[in-house]
C-alpha positions as CSV (number, residue, x, y, z in Angstrom):
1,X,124.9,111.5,117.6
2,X,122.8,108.8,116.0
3,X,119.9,109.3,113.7
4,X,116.7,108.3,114.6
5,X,114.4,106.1,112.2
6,X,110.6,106.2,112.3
7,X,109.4,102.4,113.8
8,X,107.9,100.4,111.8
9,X,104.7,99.1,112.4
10,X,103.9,95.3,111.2
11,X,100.4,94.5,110.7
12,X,97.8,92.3,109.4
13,X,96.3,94.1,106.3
14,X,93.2,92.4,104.4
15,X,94.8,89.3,105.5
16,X,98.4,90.2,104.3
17,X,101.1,90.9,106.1
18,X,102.5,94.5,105.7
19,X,104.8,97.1,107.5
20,X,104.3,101.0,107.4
21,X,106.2,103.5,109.0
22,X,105.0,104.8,112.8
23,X,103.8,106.3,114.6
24,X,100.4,105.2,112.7
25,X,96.7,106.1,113.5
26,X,93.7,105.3,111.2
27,X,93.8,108.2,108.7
28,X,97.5,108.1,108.5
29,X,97.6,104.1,107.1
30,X,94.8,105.3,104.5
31,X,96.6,107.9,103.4
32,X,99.3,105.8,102.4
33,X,97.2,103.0,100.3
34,X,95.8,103.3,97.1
35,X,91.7,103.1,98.0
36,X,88.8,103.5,95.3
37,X,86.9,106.3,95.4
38,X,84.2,106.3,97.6
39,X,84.0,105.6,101.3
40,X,85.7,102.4,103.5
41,X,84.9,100.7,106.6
42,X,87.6,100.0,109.0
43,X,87.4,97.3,111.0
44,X,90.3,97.1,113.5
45,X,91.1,94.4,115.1
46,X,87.5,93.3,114.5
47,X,86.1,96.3,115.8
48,X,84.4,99.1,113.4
49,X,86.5,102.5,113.3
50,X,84.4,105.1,113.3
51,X,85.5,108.2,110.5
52,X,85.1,110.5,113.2
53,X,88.3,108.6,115.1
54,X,90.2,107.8,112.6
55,X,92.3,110.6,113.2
56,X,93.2,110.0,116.9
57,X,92.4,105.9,116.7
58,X,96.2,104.5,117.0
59,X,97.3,101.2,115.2
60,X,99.8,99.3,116.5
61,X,102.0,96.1,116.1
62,X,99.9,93.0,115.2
63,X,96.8,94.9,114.7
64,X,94.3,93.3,111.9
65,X,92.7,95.8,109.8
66,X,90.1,95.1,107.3
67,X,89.1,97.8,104.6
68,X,85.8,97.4,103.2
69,X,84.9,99.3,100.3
70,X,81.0,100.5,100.3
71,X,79.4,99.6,96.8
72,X,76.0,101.3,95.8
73,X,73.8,99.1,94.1
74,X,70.0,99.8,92.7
């Protein structure tokens, strides 16, 4: 019997490269960075990620995320 391993999922993170263990959605890559408080666009693969999908939004290999952090200003 072999073990299995999680995949590992390389992608393109704020322009770095980076691997995380799969499978990976949305919420499950946030979960493992260390974000500021408050809330963060996703942009995947160019494309907004709306919070309501990050849950069931996949990422896979070679996807390019960008995390934008929201600042309030006055």
């Amino acid at each position: 019997m072999t073990a299995q391993t999680e995949p590992v999922i390389s992608l393109i993170l704020n322009g770095e490269s980076r691997s995380f263990p799969g499978p990976l959605t949305v919420e499950r890559l946030l979960a493992q960075l260390p974000l500021p408080a408050g809330r963060v666009a996703v942009l995947v693969n160019g494309e907004v990620a709306p919070a309501a999908e990050h849950a069931a939004r996949p990422v896979t290999e070679g996807d390019v995320i960008d995390l934008i952090s929201m600042v309030g200003g006055g």
